[in-house]
Backbone as ProteinMPNN parsed JSONL, in Angstrom:
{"seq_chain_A": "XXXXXXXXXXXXXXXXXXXXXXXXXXXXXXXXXXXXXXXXXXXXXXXXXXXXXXXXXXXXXXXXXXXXXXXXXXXXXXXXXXXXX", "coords_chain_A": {"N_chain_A": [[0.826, -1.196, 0.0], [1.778, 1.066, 0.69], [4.077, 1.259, -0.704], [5.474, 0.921, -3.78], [6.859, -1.326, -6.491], [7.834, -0.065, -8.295], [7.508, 3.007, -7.439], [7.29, 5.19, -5.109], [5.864, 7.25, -4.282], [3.713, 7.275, -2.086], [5.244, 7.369, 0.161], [6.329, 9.604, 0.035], [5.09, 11.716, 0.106], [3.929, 11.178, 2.457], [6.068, 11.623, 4.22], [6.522, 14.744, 2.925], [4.924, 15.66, 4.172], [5.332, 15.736, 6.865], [6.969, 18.215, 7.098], [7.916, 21.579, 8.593], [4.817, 23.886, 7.656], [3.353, 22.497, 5.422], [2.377, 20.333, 7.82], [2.138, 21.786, 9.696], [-0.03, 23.197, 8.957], [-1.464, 21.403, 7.115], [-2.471, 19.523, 4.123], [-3.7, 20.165, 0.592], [-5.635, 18.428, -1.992], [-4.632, 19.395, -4.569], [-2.47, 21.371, -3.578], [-0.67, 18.849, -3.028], [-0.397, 17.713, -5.701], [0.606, 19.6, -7.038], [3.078, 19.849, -5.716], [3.949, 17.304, -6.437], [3.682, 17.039, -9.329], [1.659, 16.052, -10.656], [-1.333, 14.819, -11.96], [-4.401, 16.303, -10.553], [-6.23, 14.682, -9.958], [-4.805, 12.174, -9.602], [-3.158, 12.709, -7.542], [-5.479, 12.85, -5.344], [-6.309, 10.225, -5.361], [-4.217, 9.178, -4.323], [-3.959, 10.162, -1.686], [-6.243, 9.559, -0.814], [-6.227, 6.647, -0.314], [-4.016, 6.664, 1.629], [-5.22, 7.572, 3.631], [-7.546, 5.625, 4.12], [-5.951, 3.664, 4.909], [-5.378, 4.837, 7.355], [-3.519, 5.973, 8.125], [-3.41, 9.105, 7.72], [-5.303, 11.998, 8.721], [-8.506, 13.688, 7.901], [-10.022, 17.729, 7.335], [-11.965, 19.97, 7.483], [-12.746, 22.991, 6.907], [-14.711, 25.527, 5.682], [-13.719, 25.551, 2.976], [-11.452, 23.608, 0.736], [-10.766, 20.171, 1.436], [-8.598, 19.054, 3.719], [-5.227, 17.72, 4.519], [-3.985, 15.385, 7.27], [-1.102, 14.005, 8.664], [-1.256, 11.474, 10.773], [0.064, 10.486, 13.513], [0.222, 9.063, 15.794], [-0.832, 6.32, 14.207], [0.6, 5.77, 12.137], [2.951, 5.659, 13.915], [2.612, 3.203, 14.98], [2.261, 1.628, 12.444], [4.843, 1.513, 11.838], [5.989, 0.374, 14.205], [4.385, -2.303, 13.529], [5.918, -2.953, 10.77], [8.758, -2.962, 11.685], [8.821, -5.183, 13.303], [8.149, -7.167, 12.269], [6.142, -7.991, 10.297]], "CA_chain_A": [[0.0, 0.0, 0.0], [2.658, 2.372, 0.486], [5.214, 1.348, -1.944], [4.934, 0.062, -5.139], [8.164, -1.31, -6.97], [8.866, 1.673, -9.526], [7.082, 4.114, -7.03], [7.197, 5.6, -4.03], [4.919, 8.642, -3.905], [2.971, 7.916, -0.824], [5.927, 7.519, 0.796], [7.101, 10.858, -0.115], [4.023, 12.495, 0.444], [4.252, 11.805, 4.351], [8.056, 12.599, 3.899], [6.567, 16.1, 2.967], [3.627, 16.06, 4.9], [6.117, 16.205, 7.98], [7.753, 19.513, 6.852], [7.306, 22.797, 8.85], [4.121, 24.464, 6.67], [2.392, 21.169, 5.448], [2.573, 19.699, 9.243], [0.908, 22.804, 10.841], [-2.19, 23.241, 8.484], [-2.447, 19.856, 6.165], [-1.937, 19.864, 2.696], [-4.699, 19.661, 0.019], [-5.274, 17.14, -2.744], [-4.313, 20.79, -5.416], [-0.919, 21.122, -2.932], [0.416, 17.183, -3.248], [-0.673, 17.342, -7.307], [1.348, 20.941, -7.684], [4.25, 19.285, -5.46], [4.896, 16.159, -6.918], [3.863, 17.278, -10.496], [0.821, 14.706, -11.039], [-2.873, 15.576, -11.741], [-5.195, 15.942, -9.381], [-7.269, 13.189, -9.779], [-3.867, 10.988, -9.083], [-3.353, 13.328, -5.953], [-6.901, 12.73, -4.556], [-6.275, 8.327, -5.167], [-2.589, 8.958, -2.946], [-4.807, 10.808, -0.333], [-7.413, 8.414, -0.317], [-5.328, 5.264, 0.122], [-3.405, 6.808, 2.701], [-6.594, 8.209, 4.595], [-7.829, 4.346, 4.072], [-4.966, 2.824, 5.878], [-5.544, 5.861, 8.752], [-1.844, 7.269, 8.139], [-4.066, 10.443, 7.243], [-6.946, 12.146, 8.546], [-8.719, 15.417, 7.031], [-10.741, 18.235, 8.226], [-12.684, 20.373, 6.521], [-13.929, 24.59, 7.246], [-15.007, 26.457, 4.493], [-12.778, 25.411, 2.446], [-11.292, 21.763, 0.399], [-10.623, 19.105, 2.185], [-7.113, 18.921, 4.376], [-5.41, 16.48, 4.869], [-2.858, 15.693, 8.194], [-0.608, 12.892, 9.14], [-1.469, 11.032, 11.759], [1.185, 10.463, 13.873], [0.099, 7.43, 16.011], [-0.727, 5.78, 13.464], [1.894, 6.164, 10.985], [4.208, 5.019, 14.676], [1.949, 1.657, 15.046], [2.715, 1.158, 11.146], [5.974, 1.305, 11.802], [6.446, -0.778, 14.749], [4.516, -3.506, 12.937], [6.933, -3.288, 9.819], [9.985, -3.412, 12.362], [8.184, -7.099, 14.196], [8.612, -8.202, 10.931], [4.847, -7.931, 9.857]], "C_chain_A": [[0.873, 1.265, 0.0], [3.716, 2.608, -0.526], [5.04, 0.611, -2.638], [6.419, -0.494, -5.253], [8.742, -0.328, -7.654], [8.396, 2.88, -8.457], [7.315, 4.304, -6.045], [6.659, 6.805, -3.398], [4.394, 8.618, -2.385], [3.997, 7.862, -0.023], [6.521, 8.921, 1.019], [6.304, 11.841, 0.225], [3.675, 12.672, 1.589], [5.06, 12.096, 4.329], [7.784, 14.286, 4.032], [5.862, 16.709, 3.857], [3.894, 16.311, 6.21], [6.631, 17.487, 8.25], [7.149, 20.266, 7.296], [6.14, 23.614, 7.528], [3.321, 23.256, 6.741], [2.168, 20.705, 6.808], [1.881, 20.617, 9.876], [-0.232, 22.492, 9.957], [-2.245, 22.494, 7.487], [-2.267, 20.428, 4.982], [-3.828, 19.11, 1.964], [-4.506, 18.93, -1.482], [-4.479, 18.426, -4.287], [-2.608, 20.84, -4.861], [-0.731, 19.939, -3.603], [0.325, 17.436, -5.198], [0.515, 18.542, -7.693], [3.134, 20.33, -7.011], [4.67, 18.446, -6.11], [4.471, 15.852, -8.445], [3.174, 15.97, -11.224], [-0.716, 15.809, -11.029], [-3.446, 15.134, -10.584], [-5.748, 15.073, -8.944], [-6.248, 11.741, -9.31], [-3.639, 11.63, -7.712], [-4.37, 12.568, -4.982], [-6.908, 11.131, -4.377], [-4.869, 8.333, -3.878], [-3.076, 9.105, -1.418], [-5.46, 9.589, 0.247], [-6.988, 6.958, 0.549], [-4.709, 5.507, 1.123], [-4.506, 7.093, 4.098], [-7.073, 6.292, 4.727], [-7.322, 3.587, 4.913], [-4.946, 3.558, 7.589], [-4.308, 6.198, 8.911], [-2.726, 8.873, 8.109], [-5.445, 10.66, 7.792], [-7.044, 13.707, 8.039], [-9.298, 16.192, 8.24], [-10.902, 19.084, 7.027], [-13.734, 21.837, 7.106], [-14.264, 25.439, 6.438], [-14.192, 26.357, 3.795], [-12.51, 24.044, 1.932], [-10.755, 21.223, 1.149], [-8.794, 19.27, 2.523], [-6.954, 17.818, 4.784], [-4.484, 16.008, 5.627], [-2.659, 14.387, 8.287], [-1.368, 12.517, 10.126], [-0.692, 10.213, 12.332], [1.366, 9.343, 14.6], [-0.101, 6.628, 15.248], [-0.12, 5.425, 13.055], [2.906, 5.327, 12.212], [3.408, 3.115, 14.598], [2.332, 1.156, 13.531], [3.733, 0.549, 11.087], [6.243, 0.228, 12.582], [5.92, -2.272, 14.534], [5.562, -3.911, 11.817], [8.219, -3.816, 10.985], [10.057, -4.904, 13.225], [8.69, -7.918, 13.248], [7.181, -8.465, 9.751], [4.916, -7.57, 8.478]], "O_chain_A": [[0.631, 2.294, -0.631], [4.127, 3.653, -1.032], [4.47, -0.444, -2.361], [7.208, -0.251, -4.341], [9.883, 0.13, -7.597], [9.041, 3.906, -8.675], [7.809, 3.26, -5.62], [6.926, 7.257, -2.284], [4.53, 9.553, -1.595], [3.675, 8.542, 0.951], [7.099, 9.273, 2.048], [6.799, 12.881, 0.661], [3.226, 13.726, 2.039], [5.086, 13.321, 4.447], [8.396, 15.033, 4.796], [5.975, 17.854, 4.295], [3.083, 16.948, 6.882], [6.762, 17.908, 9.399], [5.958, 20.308, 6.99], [6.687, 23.909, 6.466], [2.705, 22.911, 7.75], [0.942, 20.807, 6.774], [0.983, 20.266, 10.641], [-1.156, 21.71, 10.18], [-3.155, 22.794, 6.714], [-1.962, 21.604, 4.786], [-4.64, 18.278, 2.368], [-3.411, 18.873, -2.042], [-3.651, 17.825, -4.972], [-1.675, 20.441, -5.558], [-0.62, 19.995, -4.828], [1.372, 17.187, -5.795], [1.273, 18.323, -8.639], [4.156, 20.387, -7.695], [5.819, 18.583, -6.529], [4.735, 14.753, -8.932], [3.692, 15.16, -11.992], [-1.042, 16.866, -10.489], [-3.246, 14.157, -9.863], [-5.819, 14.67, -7.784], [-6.653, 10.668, -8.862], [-3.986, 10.968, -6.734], [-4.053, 11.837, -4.044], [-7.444, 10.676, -3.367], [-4.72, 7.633, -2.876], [-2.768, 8.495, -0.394], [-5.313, 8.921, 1.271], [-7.344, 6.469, 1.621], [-4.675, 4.527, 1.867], [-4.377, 6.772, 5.28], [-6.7, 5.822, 5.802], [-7.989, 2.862, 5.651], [-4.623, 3.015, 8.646], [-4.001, 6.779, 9.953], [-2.178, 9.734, 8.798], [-6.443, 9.972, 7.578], [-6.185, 14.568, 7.85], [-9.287, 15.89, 9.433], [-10.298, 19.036, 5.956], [-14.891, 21.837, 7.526], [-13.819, 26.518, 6.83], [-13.531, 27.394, 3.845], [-13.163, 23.152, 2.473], [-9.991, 21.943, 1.792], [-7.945, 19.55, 1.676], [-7.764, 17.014, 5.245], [-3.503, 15.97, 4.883], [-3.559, 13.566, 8.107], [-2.277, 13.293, 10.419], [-0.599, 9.101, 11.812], [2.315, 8.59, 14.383], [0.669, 5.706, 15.518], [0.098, 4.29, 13.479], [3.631, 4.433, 11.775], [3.933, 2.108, 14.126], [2.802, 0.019, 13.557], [3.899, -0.557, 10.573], [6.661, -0.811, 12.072], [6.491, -3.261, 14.995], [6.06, -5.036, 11.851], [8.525, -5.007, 11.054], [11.044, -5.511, 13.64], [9.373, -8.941, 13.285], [7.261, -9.005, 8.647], [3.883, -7.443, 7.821]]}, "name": "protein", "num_of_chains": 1, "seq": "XXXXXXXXXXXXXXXXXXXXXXXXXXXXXXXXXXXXXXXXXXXXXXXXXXXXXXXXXXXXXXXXXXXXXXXXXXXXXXXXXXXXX"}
């Protein structure tokens, strides 16, 4: 789910999604598509899948959809990969 063999976008996309800016106020599916130089509609499937797995949740105030790490998560991910899972 996170890495393909030729790819590694969603990986890179929490990578960025950590960075002072994205990390305070969430990035939208317009951001990740203008960053990593993909249309939107491939943006909005990276989101989704990651939101799916619960690495990601949104929020939403007058405005499109945001979308933030989630930081327990994303650590429970990890310490199953490191079990050996």
């Amino acid at each position: 789910m996170l890495r393909t063999p030729t790819d590694e976008t969603r990986l890179r996309i929490l990578a960025w999604m950590k960075e002072p800016g994205p990390a305070d106020r969430g990035v939208t599916a317009d951001a990740v598509a203008e960053r990593f130089s993909m249309p939107r509609p491939v943006a909005v499937i990276h989101l989704r899948l990651l939101e799916a797995t619960g690495m990601l949740r949104t929020s939403r105030s007058d405005g499109p959809v945001r979308y933030h790490r989630d930081e327990v998560r994303i650590a429970e991910v990890a310490r199953m990969f490191e079990k050996g899972w």
